[in-house]
C-alpha positions as CSV (number, residue, x, y, z in Angstrom):
1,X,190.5,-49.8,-71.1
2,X,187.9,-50.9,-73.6
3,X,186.3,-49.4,-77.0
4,X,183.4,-50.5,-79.1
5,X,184.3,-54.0,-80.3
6,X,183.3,-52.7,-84.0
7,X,185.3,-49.4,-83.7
8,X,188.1,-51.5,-82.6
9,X,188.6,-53.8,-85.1
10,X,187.7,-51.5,-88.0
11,X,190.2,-49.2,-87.0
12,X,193.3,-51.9,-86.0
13,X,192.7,-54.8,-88.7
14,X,190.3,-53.4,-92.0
15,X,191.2,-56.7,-93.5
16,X,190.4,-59.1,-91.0
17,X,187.9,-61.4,-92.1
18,X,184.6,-61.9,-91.0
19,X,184.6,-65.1,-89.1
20,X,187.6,-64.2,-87.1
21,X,185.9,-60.9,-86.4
22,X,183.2,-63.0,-84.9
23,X,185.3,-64.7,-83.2
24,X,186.9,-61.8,-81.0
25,X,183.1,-60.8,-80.5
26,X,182.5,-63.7,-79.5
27,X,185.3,-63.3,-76.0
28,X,182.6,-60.8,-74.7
29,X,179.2,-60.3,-74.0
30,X,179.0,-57.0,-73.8
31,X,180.0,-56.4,-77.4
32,X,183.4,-54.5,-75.7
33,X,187.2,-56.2,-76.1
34,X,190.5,-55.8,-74.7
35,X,193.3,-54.6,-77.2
36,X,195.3,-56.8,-75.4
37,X,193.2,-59.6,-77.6
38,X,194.1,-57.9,-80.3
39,X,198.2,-57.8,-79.8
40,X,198.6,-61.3,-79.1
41,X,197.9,-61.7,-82.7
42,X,200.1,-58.8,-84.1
43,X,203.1,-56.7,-82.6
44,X,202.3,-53.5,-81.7
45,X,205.0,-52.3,-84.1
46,X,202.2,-53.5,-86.9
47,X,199.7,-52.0,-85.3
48,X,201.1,-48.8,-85.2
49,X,202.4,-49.2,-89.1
50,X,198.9,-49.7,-90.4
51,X,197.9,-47.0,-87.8
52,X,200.0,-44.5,-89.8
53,X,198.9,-46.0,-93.2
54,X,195.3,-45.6,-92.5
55,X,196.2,-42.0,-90.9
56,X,198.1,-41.3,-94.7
57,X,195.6,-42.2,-96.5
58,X,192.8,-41.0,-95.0
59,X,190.7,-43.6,-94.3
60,X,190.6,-43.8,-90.6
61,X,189.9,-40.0,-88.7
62,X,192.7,-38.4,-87.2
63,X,189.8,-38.3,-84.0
64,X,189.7,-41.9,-83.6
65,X,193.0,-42.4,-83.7
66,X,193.4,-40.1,-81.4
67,X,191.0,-42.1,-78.6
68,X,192.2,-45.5,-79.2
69,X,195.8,-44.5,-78.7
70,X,195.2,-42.6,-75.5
71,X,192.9,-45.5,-74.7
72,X,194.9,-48.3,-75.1
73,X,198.5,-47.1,-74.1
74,X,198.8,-49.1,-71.0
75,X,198.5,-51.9,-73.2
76,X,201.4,-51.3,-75.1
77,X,203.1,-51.9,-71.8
78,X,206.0,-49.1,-72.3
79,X,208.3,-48.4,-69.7
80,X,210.3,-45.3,-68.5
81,X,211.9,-44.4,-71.6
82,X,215.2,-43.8,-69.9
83,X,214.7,-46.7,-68.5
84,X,214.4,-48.7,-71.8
85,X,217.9,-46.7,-73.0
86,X,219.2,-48.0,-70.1
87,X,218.6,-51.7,-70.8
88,X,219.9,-51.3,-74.2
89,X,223.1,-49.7,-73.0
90,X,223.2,-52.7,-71.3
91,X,223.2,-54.9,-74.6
92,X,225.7,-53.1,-76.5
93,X,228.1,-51.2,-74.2
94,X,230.7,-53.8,-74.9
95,X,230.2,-53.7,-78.7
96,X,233.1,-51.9,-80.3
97,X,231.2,-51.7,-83.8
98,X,228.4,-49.2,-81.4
99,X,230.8,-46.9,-79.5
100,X,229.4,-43.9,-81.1
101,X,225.9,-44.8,-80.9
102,X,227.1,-45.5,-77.1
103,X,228.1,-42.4,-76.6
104,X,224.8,-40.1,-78.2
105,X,222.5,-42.7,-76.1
106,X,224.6,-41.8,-72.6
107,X,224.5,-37.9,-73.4
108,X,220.7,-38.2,-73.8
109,X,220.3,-39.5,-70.2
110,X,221.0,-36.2,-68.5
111,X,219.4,-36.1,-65.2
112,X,216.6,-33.8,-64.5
113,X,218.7,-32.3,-62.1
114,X,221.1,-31.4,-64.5
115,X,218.5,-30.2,-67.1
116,X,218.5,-26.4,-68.5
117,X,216.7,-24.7,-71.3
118,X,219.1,-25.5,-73.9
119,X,219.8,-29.4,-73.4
120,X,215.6,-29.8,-72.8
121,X,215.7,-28.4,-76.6
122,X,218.7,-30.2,-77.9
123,X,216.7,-33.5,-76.3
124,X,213.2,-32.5,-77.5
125,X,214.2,-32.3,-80.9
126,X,216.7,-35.3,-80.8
127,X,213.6,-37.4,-79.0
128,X,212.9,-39.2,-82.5
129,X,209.5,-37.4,-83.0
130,X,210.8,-35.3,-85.3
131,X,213.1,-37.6,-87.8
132,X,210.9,-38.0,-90.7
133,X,210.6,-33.9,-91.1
134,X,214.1,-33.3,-90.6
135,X,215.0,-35.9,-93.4
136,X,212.8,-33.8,-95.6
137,X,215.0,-31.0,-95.3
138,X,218.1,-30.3,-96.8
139,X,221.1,-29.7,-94.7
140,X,219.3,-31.0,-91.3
141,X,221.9,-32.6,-88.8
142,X,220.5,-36.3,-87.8
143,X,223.6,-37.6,-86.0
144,X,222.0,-37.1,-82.4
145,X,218.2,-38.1,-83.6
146,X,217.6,-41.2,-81.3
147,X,214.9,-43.0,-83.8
148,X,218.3,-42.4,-86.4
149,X,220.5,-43.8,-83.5
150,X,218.6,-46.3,-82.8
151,X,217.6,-47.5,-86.6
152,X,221.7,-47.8,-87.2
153,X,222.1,-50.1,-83.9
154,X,219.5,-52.5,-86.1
155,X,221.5,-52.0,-89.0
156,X,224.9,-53.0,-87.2
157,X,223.9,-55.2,-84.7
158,X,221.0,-57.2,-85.9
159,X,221.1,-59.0,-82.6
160,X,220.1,-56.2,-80.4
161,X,216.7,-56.0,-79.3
162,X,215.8,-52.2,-80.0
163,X,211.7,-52.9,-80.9
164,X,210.6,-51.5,-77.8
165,X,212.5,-48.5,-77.9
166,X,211.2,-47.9,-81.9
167,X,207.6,-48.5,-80.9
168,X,207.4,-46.1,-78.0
169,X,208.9,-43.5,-80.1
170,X,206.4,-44.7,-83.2
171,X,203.4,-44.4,-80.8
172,X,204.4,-40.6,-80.0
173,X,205.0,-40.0,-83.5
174,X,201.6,-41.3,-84.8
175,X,199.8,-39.6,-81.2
176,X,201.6,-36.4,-82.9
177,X,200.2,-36.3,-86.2
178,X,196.9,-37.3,-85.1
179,X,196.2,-34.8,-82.8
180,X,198.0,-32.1,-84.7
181,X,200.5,-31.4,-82.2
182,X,204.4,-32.3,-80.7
183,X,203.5,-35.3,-78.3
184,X,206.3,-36.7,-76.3
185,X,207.8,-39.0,-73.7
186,X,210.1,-37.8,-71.3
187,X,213.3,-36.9,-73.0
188,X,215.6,-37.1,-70.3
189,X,216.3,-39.1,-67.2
190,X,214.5,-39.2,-64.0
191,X,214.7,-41.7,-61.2
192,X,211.7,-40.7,-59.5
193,X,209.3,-41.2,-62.4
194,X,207.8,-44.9,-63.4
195,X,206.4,-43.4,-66.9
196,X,205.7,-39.5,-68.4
197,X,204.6,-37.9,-71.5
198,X,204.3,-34.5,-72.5
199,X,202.2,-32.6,-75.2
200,X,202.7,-29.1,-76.9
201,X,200.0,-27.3,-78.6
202,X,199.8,-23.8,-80.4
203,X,196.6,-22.5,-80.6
204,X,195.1,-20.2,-84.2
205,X,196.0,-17.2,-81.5
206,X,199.3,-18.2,-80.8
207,X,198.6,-19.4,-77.5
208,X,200.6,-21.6,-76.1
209,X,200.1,-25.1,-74.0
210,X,201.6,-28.1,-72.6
211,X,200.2,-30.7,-70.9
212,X,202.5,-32.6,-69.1
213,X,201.2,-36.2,-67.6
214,X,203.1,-38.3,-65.1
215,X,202.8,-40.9,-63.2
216,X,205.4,-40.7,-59.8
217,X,206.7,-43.7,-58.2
218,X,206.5,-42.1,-54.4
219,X,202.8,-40.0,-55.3
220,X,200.8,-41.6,-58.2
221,X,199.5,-39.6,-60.8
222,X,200.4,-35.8,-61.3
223,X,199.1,-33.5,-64.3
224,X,199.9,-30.5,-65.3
225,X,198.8,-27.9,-67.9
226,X,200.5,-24.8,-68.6
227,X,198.9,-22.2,-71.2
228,X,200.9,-19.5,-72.1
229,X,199.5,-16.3,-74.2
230,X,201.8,-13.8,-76.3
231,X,201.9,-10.9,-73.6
232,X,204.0,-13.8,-71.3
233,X,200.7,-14.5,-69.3
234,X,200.7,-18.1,-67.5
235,X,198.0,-20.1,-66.4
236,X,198.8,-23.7,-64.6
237,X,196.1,-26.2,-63.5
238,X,198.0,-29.1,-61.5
239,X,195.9,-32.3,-60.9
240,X,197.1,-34.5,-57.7
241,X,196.3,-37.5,-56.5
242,X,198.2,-38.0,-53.3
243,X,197.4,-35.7,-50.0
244,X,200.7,-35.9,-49.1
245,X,202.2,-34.2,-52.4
246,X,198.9,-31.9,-52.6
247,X,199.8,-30.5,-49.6
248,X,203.7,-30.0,-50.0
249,X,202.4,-27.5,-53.3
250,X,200.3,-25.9,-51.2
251,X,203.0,-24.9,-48.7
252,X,205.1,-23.9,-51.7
253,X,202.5,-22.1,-54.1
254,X,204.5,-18.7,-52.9
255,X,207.7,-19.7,-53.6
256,X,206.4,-21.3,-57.1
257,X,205.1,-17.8,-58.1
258,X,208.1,-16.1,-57.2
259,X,210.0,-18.8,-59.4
260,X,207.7,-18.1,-62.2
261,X,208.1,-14.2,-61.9
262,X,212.1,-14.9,-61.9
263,X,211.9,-15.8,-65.2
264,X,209.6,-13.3,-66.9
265,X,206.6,-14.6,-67.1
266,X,203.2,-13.3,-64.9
267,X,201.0,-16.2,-63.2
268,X,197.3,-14.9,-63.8
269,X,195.6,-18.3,-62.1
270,X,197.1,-21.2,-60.5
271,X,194.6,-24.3,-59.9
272,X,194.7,-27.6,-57.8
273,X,192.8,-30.5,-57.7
274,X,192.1,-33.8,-57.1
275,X,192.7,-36.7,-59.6
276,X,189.7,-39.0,-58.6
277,X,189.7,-42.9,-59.3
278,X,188.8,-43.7,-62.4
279,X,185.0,-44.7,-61.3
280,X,184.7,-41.7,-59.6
281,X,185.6,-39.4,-62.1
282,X,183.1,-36.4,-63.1
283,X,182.7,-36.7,-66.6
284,X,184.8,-33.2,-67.0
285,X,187.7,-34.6,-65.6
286,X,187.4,-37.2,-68.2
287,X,187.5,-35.0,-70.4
288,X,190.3,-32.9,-69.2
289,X,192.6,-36.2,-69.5
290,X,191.8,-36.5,-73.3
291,X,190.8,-32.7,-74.5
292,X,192.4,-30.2,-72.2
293,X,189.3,-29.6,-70.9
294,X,190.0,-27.4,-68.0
295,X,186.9,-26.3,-65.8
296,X,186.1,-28.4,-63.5
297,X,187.3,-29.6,-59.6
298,X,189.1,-26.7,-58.6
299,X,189.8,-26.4,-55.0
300,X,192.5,-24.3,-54.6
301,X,193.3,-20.8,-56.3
302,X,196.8,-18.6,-56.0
């Protein structure tokens, strides 16, 4: 996806100078660029450092950040997250200096199928997000953290490849701080998903949300967002963008209430829609993808 060529290298590379800023310019005509361009000149483990530098210091908005990140996160080519644990099981299994870090890295795959309450938590808060904070408080138990888990594989086995791994998490952690909220990938394993992330919010009136974006290997793109208010009130708008899945959750909308009521909360609205192509897209449901906007394309109510 493209920004403002300006924008773009403002925001990425402050000190680049001006004839190589010409040059990039230069690759297109209509003043736009690819940030692909951009990371065959720098990893996207820099990128992401001066992102969080500029973030610190205040001289690039939280805002822009915010867009190009979102923007530009097929470019950082990151796979299923599980998926990248999985490869570097595959590295350092057989290492007798890692059996520990083995061990934390295998208990963090649990299988969606296998997934309740208290191990989504544990796995939430051991996702990496969090590791700076915790190490800001006293008496805060690291040992599970995977950023910490991954950091010591570095340390002990300098030939292990884990920059992929530390820049996904990095790229949640700088999404996080720019938006002011808990941005993560999927913190557990799931065969049926290619790649996932999820956001939490808390609103000034304690309202709840959590917008959770996926991308399924047998139906394309699914989003959901869930707001929940303090007297346990839930609204979910679901966007779909294969018929076949659309309709299966509209043969199951009962049994998806009765789910919901189960576990004490009371479904006021439940909305479906369809996830258009990218050209086709109405410029709300641009917006919902990147502000949580939420009214707009709603075809089905329960």
């Amino acid at each position: 996806m493209n920004i403002n060529t300006n924008t773009l290298l403002n925001l990425l590379l402050p000190k680049l100078d001006t004839a190589s800023k010409e040059k990039i310019i230069k690759l297109n005509n209509n003043g736009e660029i690819d940030l692909s361009l951009l990371l065959k000149d720098k990893s996207t483990q820099t990128i992401l450092n001066e992102l969080f530098k500029d973030l610190l210091s205040g001289l690039k908005s939280k805002a822009k950040v915010v867009t190009l990140l979102q923007n530009s996160k097929q470019m950082f080519d990151f796979k299923n997250f599980s998926s990248n644990i999985k490869d570097l099981l595959k590295q350092i299994e057989t290492n007798p200096k890692l059996e520990k870090q083995v061990v934390i890295l295998k208990d963090f795959l649990i299988n969606i199928k296998n997934l309740d309450e208290k191990s989504l938590k544990a796995n939430i808060a051991n996702s990496g997000i969090f590791l700076e904070s915790k190490l800001l408080k006293n008496n805060v138990n690291i040992t599970n953290d995977i950023k910490a888990v991954v950091l010591q594989i570095q340390e002990l086995s300098s030939e292990t490849k884990v920059d992929k791994i530390l820049t996904q998490i990095e790229y949640f952690q700088a999404l996080s701080y720019a938006s002011m909220s808990n941005y993560t990938y999927l913190p557990f394993g799931w065969d049926e998903i290619e790649d996932g992330d999820v956001q939490f919010n808390c609103d000034d009136k304690d309202n709840f949300s959590c917008h959770i974006d996926l991308i399924l290997k047998k139906y394309g793109e699914l989003k959901v967002m869930l707001i929940l208010d303090k007297k346990n009130n839930i609204n979910i708008n679901m966007g779909i963008k294969n018929d076949k899945l659309k309709q299966k959750i509209q043969k199951n909308l009962q049994l998806l209430r009765q789910g919901i009521g189960k576990i004490g909360l009371s479904l006021q609205q439940l909305n479906v829609f369809d996830i258009k192509s990218d050209k086709n897209k109405t410029y709300e449901e641009k917006a919902y993808a990147t502000n949580d906007n939420l009214n707009f394309g709603i075809d089905i109510k329960a």
